[in-house]
KETOR-512781 format. One record per residue: residue number from 1; residue in one letter; x, y, z of N, C-alpha, C in turn. Coordinates in pm, 1 decimal. Each point is the difference from the previous one (the first is absolute). Layout:
BEGIN
SITE, seq, type, n_X, n_Y, n_Z, ca_X, ca_Y, ca_Z, c_X, c_Y, c_Z
SITE, NUM, A, X, Y, Z, X, Y, Z, X, Y, Z .
...
***
This chain:
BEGIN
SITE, seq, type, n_X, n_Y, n_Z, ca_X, ca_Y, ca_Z, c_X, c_Y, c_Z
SITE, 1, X, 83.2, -120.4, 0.0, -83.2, 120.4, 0.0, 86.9, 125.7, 0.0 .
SITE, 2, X, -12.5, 102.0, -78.0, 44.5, 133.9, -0.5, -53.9, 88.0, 99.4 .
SITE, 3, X, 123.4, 118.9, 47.0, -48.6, 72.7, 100.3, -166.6, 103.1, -49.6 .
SITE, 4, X, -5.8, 27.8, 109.6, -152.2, 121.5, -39.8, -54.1, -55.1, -7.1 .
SITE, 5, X, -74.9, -145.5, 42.0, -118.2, -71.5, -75.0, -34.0, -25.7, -119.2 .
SITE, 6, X, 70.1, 14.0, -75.7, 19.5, 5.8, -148.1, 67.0, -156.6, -23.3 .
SITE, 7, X, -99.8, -123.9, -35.0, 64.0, -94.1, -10.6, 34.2, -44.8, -140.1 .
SITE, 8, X, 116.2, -15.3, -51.1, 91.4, -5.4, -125.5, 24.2, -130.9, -33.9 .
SITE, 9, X, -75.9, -123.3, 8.6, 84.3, -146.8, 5.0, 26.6, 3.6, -143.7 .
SITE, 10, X, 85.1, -84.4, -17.1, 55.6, -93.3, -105.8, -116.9, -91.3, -89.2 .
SITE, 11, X, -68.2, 29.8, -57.4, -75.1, -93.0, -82.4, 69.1, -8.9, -115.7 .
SITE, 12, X, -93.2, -145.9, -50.6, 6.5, -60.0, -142.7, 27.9, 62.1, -96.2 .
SITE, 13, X, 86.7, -1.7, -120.5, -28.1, 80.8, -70.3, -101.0, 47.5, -87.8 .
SITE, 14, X, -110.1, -112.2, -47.0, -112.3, 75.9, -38.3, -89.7, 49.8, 71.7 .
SITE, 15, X, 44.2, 19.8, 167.3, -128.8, 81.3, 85.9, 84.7, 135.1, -31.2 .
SITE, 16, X, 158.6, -14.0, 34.7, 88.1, 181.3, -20.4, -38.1, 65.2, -125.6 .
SITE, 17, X, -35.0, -108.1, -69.9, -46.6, 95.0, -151.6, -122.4, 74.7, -34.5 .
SITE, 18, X, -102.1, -110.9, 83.0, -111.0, 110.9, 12.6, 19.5, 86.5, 114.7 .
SITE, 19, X, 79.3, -8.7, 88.0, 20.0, 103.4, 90.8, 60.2, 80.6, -11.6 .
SITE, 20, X, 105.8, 47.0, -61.3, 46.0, 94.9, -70.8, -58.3, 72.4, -143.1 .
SITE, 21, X, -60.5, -64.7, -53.2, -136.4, 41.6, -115.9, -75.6, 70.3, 62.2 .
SITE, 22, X, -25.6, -30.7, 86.5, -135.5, 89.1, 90.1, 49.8, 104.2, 23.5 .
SITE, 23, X, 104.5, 21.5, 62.1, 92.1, 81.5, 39.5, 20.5, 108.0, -126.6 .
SITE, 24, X, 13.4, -57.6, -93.8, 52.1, 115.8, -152.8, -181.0, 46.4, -35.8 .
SITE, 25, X, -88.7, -51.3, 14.3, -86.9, 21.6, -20.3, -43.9, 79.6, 43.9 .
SITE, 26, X, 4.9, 31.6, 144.5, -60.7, 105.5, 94.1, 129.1, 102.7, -32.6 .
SITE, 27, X, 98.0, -29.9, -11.5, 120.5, 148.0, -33.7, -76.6, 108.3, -100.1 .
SITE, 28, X, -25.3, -92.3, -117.9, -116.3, 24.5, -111.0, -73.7, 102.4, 56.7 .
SITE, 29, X, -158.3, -54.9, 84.1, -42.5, 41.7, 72.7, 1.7, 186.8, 40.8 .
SITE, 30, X, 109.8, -53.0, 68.2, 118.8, 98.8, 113.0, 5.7, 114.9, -150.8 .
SITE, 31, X, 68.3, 12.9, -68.6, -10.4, 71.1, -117.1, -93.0, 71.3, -55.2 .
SITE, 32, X, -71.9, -130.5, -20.3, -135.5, 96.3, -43.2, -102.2, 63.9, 91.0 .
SITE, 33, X, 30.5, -23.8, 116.3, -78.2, 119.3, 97.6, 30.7, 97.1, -0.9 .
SITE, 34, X, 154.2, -9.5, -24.6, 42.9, 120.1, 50.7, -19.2, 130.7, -118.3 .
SITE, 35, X, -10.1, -65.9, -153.2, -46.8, 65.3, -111.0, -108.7, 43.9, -15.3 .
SITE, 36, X, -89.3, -39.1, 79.5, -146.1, 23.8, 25.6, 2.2, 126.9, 93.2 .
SITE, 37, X, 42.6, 1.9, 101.4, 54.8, 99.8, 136.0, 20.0, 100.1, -119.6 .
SITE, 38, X, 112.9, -15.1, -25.6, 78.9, 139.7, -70.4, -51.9, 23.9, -124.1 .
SITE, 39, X, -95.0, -61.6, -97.1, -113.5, 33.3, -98.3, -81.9, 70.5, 61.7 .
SITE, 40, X, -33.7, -21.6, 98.4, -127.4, 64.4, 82.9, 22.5, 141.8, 90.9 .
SITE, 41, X, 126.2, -11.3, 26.9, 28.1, 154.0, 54.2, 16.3, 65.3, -111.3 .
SITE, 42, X, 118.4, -20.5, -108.8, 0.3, 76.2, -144.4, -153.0, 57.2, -35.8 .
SITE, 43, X, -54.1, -95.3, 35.4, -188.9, 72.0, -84.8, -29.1, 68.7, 64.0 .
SITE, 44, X, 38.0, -8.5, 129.3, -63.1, 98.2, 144.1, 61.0, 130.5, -102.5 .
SITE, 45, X, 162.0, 0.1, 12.2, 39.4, 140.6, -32.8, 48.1, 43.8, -116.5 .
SITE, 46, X, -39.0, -88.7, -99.2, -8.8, 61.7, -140.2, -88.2, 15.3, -67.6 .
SITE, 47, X, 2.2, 18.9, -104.6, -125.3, 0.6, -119.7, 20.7, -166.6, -122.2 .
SITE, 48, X, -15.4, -101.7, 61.6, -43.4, -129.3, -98.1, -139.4, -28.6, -0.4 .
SITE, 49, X, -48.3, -1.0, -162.3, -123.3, -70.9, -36.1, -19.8, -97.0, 112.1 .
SITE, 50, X, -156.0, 8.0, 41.0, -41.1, -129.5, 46.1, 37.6, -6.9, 133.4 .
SITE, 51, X, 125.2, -21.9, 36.6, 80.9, -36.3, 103.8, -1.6, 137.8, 68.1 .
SITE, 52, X, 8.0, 107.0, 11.9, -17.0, 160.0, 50.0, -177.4, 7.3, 67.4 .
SITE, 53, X, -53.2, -92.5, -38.5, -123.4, 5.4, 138.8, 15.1, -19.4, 74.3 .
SITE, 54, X, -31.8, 69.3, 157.4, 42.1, -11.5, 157.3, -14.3, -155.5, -9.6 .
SITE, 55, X, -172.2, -19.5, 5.8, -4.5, -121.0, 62.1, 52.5, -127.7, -139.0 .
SITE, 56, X, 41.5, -26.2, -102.4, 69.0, -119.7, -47.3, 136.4, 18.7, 47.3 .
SITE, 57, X, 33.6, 155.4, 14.6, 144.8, -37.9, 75.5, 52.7, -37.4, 138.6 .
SITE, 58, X, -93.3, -9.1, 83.9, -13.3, 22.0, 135.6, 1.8, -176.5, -3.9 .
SITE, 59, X, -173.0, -66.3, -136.3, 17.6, -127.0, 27.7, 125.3, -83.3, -46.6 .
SITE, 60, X, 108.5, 63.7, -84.7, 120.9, -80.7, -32.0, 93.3, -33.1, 118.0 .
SITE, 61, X, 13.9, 115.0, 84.1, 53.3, 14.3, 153.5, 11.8, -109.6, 68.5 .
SITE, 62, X, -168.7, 27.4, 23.2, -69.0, -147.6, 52.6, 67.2, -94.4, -21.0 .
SITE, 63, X, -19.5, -21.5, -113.8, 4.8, -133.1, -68.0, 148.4, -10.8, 2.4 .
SITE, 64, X, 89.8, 73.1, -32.9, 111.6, -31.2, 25.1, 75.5, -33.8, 133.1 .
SITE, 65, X, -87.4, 50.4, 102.9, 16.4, -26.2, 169.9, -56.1, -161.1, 16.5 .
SITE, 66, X, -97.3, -21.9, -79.6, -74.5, -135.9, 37.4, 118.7, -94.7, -38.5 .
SITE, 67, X, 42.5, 30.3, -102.0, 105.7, -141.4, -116.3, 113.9, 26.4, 112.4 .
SITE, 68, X, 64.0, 107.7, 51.7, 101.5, -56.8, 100.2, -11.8, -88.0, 111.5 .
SITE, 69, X, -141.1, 85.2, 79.2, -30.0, -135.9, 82.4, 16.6, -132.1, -50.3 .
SITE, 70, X, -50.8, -12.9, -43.9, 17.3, -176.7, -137.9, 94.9, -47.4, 5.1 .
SITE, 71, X, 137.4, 95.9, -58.3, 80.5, -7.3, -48.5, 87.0, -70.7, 178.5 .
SITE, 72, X, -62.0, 89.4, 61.2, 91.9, -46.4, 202.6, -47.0, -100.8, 2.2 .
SITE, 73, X, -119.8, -40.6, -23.6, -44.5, -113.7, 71.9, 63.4, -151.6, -97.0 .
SITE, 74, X, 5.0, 42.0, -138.1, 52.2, -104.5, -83.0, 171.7, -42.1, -0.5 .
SITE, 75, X, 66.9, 133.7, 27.6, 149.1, -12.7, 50.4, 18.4, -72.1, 128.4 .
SITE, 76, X, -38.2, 66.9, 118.7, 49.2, -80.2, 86.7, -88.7, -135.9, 15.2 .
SITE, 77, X, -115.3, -28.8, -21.3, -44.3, -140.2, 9.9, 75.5, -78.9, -80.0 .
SITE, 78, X, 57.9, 12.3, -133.1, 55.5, -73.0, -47.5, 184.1, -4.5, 40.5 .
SITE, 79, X, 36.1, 103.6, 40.4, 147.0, -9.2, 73.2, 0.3, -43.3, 63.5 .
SITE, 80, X, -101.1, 26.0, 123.8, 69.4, -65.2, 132.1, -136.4, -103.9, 24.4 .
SITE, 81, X, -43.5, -58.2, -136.5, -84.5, -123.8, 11.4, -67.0, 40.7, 134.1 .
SITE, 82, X, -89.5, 46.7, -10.5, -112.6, 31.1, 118.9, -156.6, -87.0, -52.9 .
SITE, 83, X, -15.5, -85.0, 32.2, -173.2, -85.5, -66.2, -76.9, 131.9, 17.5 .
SITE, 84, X, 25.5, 76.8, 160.1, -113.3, 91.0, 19.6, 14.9, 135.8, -85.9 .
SITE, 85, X, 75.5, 33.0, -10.4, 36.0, 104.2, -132.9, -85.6, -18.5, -98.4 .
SITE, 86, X, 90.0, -148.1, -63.3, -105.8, -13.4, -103.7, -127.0, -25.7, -2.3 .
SITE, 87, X, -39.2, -73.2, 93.2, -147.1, -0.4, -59.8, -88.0, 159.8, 9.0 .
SITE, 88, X, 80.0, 83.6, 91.5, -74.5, 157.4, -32.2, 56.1, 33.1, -122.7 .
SITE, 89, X, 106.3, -30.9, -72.4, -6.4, 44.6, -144.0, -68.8, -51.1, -80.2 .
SITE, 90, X, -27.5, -144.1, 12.7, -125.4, -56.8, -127.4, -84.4, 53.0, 67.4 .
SITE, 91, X, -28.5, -2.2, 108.3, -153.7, 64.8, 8.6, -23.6, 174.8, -60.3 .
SITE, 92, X, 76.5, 39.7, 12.6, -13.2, 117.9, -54.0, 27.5, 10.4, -140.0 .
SITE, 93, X, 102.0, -72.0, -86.9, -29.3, -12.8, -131.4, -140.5, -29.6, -23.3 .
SITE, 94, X, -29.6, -142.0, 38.0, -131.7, -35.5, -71.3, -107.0, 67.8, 29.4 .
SITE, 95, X, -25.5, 110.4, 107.3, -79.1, 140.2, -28.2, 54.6, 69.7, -57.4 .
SITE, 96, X, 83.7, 51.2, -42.8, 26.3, 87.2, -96.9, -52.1, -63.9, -135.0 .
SITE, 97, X, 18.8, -112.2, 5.5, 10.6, -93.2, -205.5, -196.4, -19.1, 7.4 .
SITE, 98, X, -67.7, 5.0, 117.9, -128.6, -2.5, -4.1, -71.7, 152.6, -24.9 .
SITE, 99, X, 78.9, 54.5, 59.0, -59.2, 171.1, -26.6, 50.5, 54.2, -152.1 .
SITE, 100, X, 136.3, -58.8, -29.9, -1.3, 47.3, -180.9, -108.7, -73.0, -59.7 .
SITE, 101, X, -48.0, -109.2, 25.4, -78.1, -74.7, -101.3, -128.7, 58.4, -30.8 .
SITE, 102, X, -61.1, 37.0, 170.2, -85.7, 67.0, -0.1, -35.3, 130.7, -28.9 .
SITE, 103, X, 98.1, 66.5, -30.5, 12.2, 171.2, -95.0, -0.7, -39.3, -102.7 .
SITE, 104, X, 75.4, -128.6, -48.2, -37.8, -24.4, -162.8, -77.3, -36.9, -51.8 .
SITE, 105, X, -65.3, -85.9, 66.3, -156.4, -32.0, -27.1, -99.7, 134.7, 43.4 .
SITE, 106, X, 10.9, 116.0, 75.6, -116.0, 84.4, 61.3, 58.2, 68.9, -159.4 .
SITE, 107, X, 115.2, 40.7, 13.3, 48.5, 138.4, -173.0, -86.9, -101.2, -117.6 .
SITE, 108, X, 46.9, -140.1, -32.5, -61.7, -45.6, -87.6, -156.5, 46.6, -40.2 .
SITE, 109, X, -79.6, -73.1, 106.6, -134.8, 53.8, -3.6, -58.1, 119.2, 20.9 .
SITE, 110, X, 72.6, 59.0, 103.5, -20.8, 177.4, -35.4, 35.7, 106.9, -139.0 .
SITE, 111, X, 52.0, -105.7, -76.1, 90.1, 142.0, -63.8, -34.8, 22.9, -103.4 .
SITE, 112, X, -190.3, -9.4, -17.4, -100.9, 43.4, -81.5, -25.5, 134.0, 42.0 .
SITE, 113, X, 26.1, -25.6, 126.6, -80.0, 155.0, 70.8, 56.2, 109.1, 30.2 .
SITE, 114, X, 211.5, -3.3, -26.9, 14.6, 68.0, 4.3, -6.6, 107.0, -49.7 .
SITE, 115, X, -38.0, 5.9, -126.5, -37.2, 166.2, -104.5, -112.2, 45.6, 161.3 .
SITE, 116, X, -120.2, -83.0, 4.3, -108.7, 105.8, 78.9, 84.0, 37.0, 135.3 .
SITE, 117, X, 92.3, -126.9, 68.6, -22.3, 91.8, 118.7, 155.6, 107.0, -25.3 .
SITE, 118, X, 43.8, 37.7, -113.3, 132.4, 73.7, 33.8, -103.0, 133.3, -37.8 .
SITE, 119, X, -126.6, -36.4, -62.3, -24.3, 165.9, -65.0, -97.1, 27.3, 134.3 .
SITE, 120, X, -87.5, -83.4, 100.0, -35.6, 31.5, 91.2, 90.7, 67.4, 125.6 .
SITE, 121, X, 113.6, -65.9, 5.5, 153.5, 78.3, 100.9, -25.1, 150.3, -81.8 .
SITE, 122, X, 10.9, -10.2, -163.3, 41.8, 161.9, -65.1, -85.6, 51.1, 36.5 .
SITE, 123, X, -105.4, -6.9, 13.8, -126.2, 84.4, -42.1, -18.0, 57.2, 158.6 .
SITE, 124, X, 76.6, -99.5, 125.2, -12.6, 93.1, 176.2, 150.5, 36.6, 19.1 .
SITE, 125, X, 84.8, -40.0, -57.6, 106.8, 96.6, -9.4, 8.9, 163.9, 15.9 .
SITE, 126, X, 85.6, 70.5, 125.5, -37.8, 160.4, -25.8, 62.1, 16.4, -102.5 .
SITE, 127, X, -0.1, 118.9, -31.7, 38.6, 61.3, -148.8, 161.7, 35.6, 10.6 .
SITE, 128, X, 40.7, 1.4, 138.4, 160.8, 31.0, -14.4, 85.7, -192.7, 19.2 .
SITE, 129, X, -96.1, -75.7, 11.3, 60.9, -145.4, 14.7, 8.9, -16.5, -180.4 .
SITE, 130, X, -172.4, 26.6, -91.1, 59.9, 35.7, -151.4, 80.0, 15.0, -22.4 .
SITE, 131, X, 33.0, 166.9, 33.3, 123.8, 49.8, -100.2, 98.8, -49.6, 9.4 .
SITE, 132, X, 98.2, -76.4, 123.5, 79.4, -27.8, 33.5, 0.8, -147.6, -90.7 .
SITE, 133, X, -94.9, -24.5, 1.7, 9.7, -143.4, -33.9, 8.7, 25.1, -197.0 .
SITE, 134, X, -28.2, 83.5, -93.2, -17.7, 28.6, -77.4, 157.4, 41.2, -49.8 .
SITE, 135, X, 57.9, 91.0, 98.6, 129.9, 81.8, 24.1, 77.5, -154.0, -32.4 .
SITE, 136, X, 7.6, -79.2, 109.8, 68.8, -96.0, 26.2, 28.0, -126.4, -134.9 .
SITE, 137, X, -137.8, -1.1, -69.4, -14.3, -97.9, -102.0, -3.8, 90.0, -140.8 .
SITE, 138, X, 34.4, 130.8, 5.1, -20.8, 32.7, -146.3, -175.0, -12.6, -61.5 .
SITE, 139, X, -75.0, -3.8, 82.7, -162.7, 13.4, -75.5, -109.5, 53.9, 28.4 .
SITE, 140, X, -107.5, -14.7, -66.5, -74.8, 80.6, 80.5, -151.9, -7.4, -8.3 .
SITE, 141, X, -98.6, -21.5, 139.8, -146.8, -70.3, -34.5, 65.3, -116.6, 42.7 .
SITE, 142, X, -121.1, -134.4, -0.8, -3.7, -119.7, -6.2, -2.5, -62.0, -114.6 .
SITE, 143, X, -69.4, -21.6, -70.4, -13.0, -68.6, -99.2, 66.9, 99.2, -122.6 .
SITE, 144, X, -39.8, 137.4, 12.6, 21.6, 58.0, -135.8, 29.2, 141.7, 63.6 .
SITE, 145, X, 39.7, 149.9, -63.3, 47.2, 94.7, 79.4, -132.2, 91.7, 14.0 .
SITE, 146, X, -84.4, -81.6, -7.4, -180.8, 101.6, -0.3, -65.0, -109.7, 139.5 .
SITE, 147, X, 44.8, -103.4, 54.0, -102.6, -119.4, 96.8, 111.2, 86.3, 159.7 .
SITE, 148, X, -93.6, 111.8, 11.3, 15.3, 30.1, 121.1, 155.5, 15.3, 52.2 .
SITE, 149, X, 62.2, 65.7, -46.5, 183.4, 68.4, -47.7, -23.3, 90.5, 161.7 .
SITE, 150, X, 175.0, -40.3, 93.4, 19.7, 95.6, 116.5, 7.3, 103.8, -70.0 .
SITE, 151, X, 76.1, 78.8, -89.1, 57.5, 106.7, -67.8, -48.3, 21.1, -106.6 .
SITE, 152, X, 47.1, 168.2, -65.9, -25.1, -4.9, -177.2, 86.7, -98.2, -95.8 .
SITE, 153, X, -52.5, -96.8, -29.9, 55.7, -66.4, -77.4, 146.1, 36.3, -124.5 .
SITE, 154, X, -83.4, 109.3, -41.6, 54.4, 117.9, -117.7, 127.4, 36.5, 66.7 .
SITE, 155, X, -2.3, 31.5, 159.4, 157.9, 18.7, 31.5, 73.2, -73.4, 42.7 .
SITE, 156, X, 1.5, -148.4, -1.6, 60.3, -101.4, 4.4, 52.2, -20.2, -109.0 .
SITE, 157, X, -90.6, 14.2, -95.9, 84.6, -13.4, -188.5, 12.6, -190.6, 7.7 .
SITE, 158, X, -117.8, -61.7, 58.0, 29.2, -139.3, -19.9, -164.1, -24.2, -28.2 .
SITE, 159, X, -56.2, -136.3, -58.3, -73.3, -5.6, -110.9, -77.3, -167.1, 110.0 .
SITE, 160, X, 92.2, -64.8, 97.7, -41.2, -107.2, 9.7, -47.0, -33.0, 126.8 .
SITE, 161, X, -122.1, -79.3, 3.4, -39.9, -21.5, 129.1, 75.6, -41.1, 120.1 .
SITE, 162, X, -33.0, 33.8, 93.5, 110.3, -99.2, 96.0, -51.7, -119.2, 56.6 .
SITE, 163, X, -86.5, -38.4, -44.7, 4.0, -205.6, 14.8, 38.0, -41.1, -118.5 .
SITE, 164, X, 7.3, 86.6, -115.4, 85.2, -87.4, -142.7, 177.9, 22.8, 65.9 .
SITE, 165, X, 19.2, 128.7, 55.4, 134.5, -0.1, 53.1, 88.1, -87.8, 97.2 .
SITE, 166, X, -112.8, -21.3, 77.2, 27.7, -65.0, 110.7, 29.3, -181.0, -52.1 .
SITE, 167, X, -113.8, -62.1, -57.9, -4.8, -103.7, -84.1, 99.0, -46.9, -83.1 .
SITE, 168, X, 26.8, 117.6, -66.4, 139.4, -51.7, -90.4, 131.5, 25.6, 49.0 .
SITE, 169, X, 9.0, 64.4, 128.9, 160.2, -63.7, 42.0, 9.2, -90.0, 47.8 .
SITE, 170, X, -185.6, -57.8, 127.5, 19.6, -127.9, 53.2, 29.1, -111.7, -156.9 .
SITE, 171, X, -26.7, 26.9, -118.8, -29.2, -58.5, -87.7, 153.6, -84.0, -33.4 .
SITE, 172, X, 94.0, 159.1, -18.9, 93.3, -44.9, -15.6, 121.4, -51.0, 101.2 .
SITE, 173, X, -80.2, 23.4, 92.2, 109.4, -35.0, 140.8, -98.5, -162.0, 6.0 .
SITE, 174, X, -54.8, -107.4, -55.7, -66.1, -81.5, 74.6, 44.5, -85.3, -67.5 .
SITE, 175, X, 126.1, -1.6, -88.7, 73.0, -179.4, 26.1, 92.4, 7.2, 60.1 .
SITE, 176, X, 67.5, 138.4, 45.8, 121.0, -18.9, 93.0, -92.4, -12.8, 120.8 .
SITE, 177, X, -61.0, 46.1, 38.9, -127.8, -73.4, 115.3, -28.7, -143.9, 34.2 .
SITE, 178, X, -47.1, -21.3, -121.2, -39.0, -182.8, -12.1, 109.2, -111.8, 16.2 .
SITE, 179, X, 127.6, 98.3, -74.9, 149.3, -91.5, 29.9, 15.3, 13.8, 145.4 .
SITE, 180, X, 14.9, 124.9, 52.7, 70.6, 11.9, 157.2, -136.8, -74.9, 99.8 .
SITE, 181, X, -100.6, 12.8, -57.4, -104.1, -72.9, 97.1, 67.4, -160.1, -14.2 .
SITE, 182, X, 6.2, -55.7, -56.3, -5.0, -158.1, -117.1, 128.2, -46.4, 105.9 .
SITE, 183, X, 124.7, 122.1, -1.8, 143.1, -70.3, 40.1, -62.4, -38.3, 168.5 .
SITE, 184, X, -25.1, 145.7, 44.9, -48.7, 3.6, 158.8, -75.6, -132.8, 53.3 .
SITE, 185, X, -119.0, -31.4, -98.8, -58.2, -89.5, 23.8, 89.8, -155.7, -8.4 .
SITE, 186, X, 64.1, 14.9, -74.0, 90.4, -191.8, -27.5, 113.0, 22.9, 98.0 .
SITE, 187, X, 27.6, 108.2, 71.1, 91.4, 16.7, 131.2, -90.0, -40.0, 101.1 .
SITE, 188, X, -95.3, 59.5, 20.6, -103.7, -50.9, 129.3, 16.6, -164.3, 6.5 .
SITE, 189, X, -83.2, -27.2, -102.1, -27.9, -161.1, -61.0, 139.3, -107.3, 85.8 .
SITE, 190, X, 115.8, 65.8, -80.3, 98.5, -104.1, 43.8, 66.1, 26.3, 140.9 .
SITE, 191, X, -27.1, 155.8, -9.5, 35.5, 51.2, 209.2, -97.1, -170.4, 90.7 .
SITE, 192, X, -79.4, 81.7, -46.0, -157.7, -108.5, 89.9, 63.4, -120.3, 5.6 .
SITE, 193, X, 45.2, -54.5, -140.7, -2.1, -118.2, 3.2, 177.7, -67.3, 80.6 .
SITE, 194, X, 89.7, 44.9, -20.5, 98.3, 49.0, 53.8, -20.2, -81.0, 158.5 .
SITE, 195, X, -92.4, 89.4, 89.0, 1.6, 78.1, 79.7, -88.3, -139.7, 73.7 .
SITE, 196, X, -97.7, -46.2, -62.8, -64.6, -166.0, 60.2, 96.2, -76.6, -22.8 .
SITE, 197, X, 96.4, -13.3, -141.1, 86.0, -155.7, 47.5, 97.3, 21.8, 87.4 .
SITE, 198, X, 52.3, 121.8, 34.3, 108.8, 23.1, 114.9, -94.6, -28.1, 97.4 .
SITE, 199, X, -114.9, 100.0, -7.5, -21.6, -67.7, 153.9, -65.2, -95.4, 72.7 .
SITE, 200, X, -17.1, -89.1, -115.5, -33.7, -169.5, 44.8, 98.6, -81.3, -8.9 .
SITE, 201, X, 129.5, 4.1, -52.9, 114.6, -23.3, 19.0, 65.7, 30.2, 110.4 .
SITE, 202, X, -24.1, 95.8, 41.9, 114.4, 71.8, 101.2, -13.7, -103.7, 120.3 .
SITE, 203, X, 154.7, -76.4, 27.7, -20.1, -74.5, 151.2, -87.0, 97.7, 80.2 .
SITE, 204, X, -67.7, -87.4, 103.1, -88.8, 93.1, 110.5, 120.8, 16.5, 79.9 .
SITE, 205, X, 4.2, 109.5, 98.5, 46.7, 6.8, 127.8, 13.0, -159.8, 113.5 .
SITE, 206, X, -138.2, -42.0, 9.4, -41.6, -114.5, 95.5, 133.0, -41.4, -4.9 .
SITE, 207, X, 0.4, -74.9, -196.8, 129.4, -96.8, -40.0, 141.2, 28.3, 70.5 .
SITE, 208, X, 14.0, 118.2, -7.5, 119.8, 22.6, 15.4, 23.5, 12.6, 187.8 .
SITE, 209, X, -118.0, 35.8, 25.0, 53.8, -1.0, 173.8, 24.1, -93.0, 51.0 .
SITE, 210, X, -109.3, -131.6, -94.8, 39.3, -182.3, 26.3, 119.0, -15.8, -22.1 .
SITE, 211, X, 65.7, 54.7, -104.5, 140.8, -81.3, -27.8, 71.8, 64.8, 152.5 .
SITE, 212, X, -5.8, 94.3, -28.6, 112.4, 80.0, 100.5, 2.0, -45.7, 155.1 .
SITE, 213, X, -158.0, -44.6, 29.3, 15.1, -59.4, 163.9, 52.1, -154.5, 3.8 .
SITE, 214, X, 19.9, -96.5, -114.1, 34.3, -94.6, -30.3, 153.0, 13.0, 8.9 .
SITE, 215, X, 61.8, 91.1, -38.0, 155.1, 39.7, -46.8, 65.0, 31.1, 145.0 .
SITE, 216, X, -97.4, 103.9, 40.7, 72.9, -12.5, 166.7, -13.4, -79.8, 116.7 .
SITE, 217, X, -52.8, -90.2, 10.4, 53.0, -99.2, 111.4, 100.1, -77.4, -35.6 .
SITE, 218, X, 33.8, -22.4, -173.5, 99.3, -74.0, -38.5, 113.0, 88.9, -4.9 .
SITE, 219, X, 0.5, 144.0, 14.5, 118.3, 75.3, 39.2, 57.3, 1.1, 138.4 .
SITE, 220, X, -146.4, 4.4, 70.2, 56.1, -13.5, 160.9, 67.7, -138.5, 56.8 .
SITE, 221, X, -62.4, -127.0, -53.0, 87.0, -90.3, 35.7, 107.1, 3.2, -83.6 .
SITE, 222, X, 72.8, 65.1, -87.9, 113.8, 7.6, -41.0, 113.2, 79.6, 62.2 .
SITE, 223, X, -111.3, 112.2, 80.0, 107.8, 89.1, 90.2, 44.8, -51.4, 135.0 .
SITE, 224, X, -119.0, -85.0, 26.4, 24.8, -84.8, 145.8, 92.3, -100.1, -14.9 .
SITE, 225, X, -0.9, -98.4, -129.4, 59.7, -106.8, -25.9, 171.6, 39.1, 59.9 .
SITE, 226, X, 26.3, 133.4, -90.9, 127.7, 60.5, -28.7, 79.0, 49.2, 203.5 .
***
């Protein structure tokens, strides 16, 4: 056993391999939180499409605070082989991999409705959340620069609605989306999976306290013998 409670044994080599896999996996992890963190303050204090709304940048934060937790609980359960570690990291993966499924299935079936409910948000929007938002995306109105516009359209000198604006950058930002969702997701998958054969593998504790009270009476009659 290693000092700190941090127990380090010597395993097999195909348990060190998924145990050190796990390990590069959550580094992964570790990375990409932290890109999330610092995406999300950048939006706080710059001007980026999309990403420059308080609250999507506030939720990248989040979200980048959540994946480190993850990321602790998947490092040291798998370093210092903790069963109880891990099973709070699968348990918390497999809510996380249940709550993506379930946004993808709620966006799936919702995402007839988003034209009505983004023009219902426009239409109680104050008129300085408009302009800003018009300012911000280059457009002006909802649908067209006559469907209820924060500003004079005419002095914007732009021609296009802002749900066609808004639409076509998610448009063109949505296979680097679908890729970085796709990778995230086949990291979870093999984290998870990772993360059950270590820790149904992992000797228990019990085992090892058996060997060890077995080992010392055959040390003590060796010291007495002597």
């Amino acid at each position: 056993m290693a000092r700190g409670g941090c127990n380090n044994r010597k395993l097999p080599f195909h348990l060190s391999v998924i145990q050190y896999s796990l390990v590069f996996i959550n580094v992964l992890f570790f990375i990409i939180g932290i890109l999330l963190i610092s995406l999300g303050g950048v939006g706080l204090l710059k001007s980026i499409p999309l990403i420059s709304i308080p609250s999507l940048a506030t939720g990248l934060m989040i979200l980048g605070a959540v994946v480190l937790l993850i990321t602790f609980f998947g490092c040291c359960g798998a370093y210092c082989q903790s069963r109880f570690v891990m099973i709070v990291y699968i348990a918390v993966l497999i809510i996380i991999v249940i709550i993506q499924v379930s946004i993808a299935i709620a966006a799936s079936v919702a995402s007839h409705k988003v034209e009505t409910t983004a023009q219902l948000l426009w239409e109680k929007a104050n008129p300085s959340d408009k302009i800003a938002f018009e300012k911000e995306f280059k457009c002006c109105g909802f649908a067209n620069t006559t469907d209820s516009p924060g500003s004079n359209c005419t002095n914007l000198n732009v021609t296009l609605g802002c749900y066609q604006a808004v639409k076509d950058i998610i448009t063109s930002k949505m296979k680097v989306i679908e890729i970085t969702a796709g990778v995230l997701a086949a990291f979870e998958v093999v984290g998870l999976i990772f993360a059950i054969v270590l820790c149904r593998l992992l000797p228990r504790k019990d085992r090892f306290a058996e060997e060890v009270q077995v080992l010392r009476p055959s040390a003590r009659r060796g010291q007495y013998d002597l």
